[in-house]
N, C-alpha and C positions, 0 to 999 in steps of 0.2 A: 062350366063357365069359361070364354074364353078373354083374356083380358089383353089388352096390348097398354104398353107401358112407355111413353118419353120419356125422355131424361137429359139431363148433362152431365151425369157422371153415374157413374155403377161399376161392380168390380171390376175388376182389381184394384179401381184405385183407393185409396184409403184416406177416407172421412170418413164422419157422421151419414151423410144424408146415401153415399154408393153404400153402406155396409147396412143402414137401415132400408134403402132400397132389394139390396142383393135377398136379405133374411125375408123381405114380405115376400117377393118371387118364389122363393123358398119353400114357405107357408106355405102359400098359394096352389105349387106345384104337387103338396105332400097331401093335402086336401081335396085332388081330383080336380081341380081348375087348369088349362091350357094357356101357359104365356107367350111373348113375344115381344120382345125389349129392343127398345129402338138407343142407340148411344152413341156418345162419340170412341174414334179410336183412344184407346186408355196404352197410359203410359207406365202404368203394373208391370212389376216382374213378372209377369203370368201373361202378357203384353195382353193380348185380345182372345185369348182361347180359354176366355170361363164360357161353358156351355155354349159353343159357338154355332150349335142348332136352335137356341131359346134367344139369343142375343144377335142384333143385327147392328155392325159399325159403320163409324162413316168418319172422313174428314173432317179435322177441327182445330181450331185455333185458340188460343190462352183468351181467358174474358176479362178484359179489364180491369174490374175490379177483384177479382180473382183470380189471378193464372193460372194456382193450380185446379181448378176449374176448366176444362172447354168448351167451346160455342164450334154442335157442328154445324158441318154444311149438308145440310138433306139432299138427297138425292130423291126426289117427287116420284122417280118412274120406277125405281126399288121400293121404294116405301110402298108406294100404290098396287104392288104387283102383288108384295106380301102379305098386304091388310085385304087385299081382295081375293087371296089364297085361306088366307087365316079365319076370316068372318069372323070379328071380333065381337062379344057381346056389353062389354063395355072399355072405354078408353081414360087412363089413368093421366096425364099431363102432369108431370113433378117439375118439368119446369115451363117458363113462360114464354123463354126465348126461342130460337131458329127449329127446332125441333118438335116442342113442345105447342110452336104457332101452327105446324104440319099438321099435329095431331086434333087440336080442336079444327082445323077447316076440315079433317077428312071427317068429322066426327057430325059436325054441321052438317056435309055435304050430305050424307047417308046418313044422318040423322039416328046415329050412336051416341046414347048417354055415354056423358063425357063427366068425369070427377079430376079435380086440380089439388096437388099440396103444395105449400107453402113453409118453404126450407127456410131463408135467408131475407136478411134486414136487409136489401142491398141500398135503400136509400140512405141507413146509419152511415154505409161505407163510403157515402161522396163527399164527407166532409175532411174525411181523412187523405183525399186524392182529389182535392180543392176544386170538384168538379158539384159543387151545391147547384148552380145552375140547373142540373138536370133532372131535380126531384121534382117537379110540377108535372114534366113532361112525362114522367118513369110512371107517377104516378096514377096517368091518367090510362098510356098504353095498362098498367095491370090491373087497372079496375075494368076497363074497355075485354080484357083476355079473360078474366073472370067472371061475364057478368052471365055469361050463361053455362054456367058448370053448378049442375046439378049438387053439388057438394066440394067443399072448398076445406081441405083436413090441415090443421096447422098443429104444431108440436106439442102448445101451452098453452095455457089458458088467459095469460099475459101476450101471449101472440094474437087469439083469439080477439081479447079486446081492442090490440092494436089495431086491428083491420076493422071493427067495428066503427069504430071511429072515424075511420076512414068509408064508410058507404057498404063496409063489403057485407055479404049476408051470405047463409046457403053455409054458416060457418062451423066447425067440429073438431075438435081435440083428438088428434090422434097422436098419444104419446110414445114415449122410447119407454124401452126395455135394458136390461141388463143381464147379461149373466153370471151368477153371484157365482159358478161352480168354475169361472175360468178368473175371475175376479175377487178377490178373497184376500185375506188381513196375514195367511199365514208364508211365513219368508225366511230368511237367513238376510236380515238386514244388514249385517257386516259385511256378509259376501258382497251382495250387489252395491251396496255403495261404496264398498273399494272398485268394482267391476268398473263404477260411475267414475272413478278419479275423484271421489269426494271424501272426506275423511268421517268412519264411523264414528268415533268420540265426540264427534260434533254434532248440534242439531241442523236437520235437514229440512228445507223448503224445499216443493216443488211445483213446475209450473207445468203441463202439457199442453200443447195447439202449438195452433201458427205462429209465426213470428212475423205479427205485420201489424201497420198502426192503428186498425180497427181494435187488435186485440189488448189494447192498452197494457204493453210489456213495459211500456216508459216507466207507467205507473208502480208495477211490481217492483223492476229497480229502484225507482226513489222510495218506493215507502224500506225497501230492504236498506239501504242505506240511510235512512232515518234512526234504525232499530239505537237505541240508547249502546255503546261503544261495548259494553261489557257482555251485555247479551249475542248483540253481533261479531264479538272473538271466538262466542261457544255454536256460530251457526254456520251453514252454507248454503248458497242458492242454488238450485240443480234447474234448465230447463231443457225439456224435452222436446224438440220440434226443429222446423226448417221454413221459411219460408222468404220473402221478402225484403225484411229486417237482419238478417242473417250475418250475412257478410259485415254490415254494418256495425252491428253487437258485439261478433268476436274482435274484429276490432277494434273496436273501443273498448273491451275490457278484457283483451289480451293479458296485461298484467297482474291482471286479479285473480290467485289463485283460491278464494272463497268464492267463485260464480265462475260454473260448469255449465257451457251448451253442448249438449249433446247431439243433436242434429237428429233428423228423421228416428223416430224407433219404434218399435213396434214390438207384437209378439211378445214372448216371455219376457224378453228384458224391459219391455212396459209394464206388464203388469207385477213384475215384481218392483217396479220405481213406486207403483203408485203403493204399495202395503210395505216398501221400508221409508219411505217419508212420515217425518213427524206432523206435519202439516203439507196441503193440498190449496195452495192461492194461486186465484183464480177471477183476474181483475176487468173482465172480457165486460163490457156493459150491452153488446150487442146481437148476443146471443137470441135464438128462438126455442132453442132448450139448454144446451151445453153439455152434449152427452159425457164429455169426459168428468163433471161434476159428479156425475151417478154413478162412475166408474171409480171414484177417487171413493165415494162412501160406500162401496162395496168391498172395498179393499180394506177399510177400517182406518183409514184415514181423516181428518177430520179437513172441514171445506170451509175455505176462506172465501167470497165470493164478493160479484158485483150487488147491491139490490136494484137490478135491472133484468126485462127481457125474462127468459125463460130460468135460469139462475135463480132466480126470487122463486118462482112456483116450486122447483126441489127441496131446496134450501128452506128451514125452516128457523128463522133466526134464535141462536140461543139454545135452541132445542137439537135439529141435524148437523149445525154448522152455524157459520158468524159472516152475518151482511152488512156491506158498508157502503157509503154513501159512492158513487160513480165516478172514479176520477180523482177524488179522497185521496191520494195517498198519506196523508197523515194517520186519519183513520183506518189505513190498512195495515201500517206500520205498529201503533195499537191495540189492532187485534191479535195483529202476530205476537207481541210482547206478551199481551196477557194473555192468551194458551200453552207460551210456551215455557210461562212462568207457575201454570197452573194447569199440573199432570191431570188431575182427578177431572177438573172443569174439560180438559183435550179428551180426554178416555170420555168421559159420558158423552159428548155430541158424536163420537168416534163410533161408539157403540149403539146409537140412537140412531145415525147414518146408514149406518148396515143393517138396521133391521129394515128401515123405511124400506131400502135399496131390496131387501129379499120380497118384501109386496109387488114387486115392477118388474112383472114375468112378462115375456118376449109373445108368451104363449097366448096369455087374459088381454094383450094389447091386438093382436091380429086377430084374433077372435072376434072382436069388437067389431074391427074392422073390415074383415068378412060380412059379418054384418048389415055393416052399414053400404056397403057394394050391394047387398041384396037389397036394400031398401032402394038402391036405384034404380034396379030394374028388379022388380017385384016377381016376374015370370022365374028368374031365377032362382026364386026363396024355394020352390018347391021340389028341387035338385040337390038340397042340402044333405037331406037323409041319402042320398045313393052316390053325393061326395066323398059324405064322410063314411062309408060303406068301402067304397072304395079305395079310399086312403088307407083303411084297414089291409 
């Protein structure tokens, strides 16, 4: 199977959607399939030299609504050269825009089953960059880009129905994964949250993502300031991330030595924030899954969420974690109080988290998804035994 893959973002850069892109390639590769990843240039310490035989870059600019995000600029007589070197037997489109427009016209052209995922809420995001005007129009270009893609794979199942509603069909769950063996509850919680500049004797919040106004941080802040005066003496906010709000944030609560931004992190000192936090809030209503949610209950931490978007599908109120109404800060403030006030009530959703989180193997999700590639082009199904022959 030979697959070529769009994109606007893939390793090195660090999200969700390039690191669930980078591990299907992966799969893919380890399985006896031949790729070939179309990207923008990535601004990774690793700059553009992840497999720079499987990966092909191009010039690109910040996307509006996401900067750390790019939008390349295709180069037509590269692209053409490779995909008519390559012989692609099916073409992937992850995204919709300058790249991913490339790859369904060449897919038309030549008349290659083409399959589309569905990362990102980008219409949630215009109301936050007072650009609402453009949702009719956004709207119509993605239903118009999806309408002949054989399979259209979205995160959730609340994703799912969001596009159903909208016209879209040809619709399929293809969820995330996690790794519970890099991800895990066990730490020296002192260490790292002195490492954090946060004091261990206290309890710890934490937040991970962006720092921008889709991710509703506003909200995290006021509801932690809400917390009733005496609880909030015994607590601290940690968050973990960089983004557009940034600047902003530290300085406005420069003086506050109970609320730590730690900026970009990653790697160990991530995932040991997420298994020494007492709690994991997580106020994001925009989400199409929320991967670092699954990472927060892998870690045995317990999750404080939106009930919105893909959040709600993980989350399982009361049982994995505690959903509050979108925007709520009162309600979040609440929930925070009462887990933090009740060890036993924290430990079972904590412990109920991690279990959920060990069923949501990386392996049982691309498998599926394999799969369902083959159901696109059927000629392929019968190359499975001498893939998986070969993988060996």
């Amino acid at each position: 199977m030979k697959v070529a893959l769009f994109t606007d973002t893939f390793l090195p850069d660090v999200n969700g959607v390039a690191r669930t892109l980078g591990r299907w390639v992966d799969y893919l590769e380890s399985h006896g399939a031949t790729c070939r990843v179309f990207a923008p240039q990535s601004d990774g310490e690793a700059g553009s030299d992840y497999n720079s035989l499987l990966v092909e870059r191009f010039y690109s600019v910040p996307f509006l609504l996401y900067p750390e995000c790019k939008l390349a600029i295709p180069n037509p007589i590269s692209i053409k050269k490779t995909l008519q070197e390559f012989k692609p037997d099916i073409i992937h489109c992850a995204t919709p825009f300058n790249l991913g427009l490339y790859g369904l016209h060449y897919a038309k052209k030549h008349k290659i089953p083409v399959v589309a995922s569905y990362h990102t809420h980008f219409d949630q995001y215009l109301q936050y960059y007072k650009i609402q005007w453009v949702e009719g129009m956004l709207w119509r270009y993605l239903g118009w880009f999806h309408q002949t893609c054989r399979k259209i794979y979205v995160p959730s199942r609340s994703t799912l129905h969001y596009l159903m509603d909208r016209g879209f069909s040809n619709l399929e769950v293809w969820s995330r994964g996690v790794d519970v063996a890099r991800f895990h509850p066990e730490v020296d919680r002192e260490a790292v949250l002195r490492k954090a500049g946060a004091n261990p004797d206290k309890l710890s919040l934490l937040y991970v993502g962006r720092l921008a106004p889709e991710k509703s941080v506003d909200v995290l802040l006021e509801a932690y300031d809400q917390l009733p005066e005496e609880l909030k003496s015994q607590t601290e906010l940690i968050l973990a991330g960089d983004g557009p709000l940034y600047k902003e944030l530290t300085e406005s609560y420069m003086d506050r030595t109970d609320i730590h931004f730690l900026g970009f992190t990653e790697g160990t000192a991530l995932t040991d924030l997420y298994a020494a936090a007492d709690l994991f809030v997580f106020p994001s209503a925009t989400e199409t899954f929320g991967n670092v949610v699954l990472e927060a209950m892998a870690s045995g931490t317990t999750v404080i969420g939106a009930a919105a978007g893909g959040v709600q599908d993980t989350v399982r109120h009361m049982e994995t974690g505690w959903l509050c109404q979108p925007g709520d800060a009162g309600a979040f403030a609440e929930a925070i109080a009462t887990l933090l006030e009740n060890d036993t009530l924290r430990s079972t959703m904590a412990q109920s988290g991690r279990a959920y989180s060990e069923l949501q193997t990386w392996d049982s999700i691309f498998s599926r998804l394999l799969d369902s590639y083959r159901q696109v082009v059927p000629e392929l199904g019968e190359l499975s035994n001498h893939e998986l022959a070969a993988a060996k």
